[in-house]
N, C-alpha and C positions, 0 to 999 in steps of 0.2 A: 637836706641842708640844715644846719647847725647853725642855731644865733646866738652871738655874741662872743664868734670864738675868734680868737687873735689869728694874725693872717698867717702866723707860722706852722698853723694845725693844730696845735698843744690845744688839752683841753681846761689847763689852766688858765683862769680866768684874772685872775690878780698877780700882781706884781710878787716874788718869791723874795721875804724879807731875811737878810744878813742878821738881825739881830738875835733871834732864837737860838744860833747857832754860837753867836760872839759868847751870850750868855754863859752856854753851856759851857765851850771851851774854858772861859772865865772861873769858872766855877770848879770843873775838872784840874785845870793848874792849882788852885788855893788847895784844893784837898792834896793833891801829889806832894805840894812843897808843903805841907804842913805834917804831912806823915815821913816824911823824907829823911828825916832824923831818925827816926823807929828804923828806917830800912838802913840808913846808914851806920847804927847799931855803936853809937860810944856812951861807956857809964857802963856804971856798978849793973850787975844782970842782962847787960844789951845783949848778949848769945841768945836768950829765951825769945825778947822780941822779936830781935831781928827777922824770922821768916816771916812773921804776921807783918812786919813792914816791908819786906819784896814781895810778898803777894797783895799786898792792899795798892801798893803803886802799877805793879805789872797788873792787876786788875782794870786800876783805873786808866791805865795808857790802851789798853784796848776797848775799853767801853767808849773811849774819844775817838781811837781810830774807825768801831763799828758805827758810832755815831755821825762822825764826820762823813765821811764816805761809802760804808756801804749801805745805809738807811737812803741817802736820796739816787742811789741805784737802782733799789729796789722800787723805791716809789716812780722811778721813769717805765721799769720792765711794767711793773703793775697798770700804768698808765697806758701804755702802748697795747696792752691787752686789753683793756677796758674798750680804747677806742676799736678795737678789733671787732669784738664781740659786739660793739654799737653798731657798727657796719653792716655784720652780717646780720641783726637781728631785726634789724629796722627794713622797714618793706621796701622798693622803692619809689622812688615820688612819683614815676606814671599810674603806677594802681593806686595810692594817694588818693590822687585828683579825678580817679576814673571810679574810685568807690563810692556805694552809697552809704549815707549815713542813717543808722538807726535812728526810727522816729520813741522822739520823746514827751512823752507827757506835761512829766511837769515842769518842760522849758514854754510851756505855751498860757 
């Protein structure tokens, strides 16, 4: 038996905060719309830029979409295996309570 786990199994213990996430997205847009001009390429030499600003944007439109969605994917799969592997590796409670304990010295 497990203490202190929420009643829905999860072995997350605290509340999973929006803001980490608000941040990064936050932050991912500034950089897109501030390179956005480089990609969208007007002015004297914009040919040259222009690829290094559709790939700095298509860059950062998927590090938000691997960030967004597939990072807390993974951390569910990762989770659900953790708990697996708790399961089977953990003895169970009748041999617990039916074992003896090593005697020890210097708890006396």
């Amino acid at each position: 038996m497990r203490v202190n786990v929420p009643p829905n199994g999860s072995s997350v213990k605290t509340p999973i905060s929006f803001c980490p996430a608000a941040i990064a997205t936050a932050t991912t847009f500034a950089a897109i719309f501030g390179t956005l001009p480089i990609a969208i390429g007007a002015g004297a030499g914009a040919e040259l830029r222009q690829p290094l600003g559709i790939a700095v944007v298509g860059g950062l439109c998927v590090s938000q979409l691997l960030t967004l969605f597939i990072t807390p994917v993974i951390c569910i799969y990762l989770d659900r295996i953790d708990r697996r592997l708790k399961r089977r590796l953990e003895p169970p409670a009748d041999e617990l309570e039916n074992a003896e304990r090593p005697h020890v010295a210097a708890a006396e």
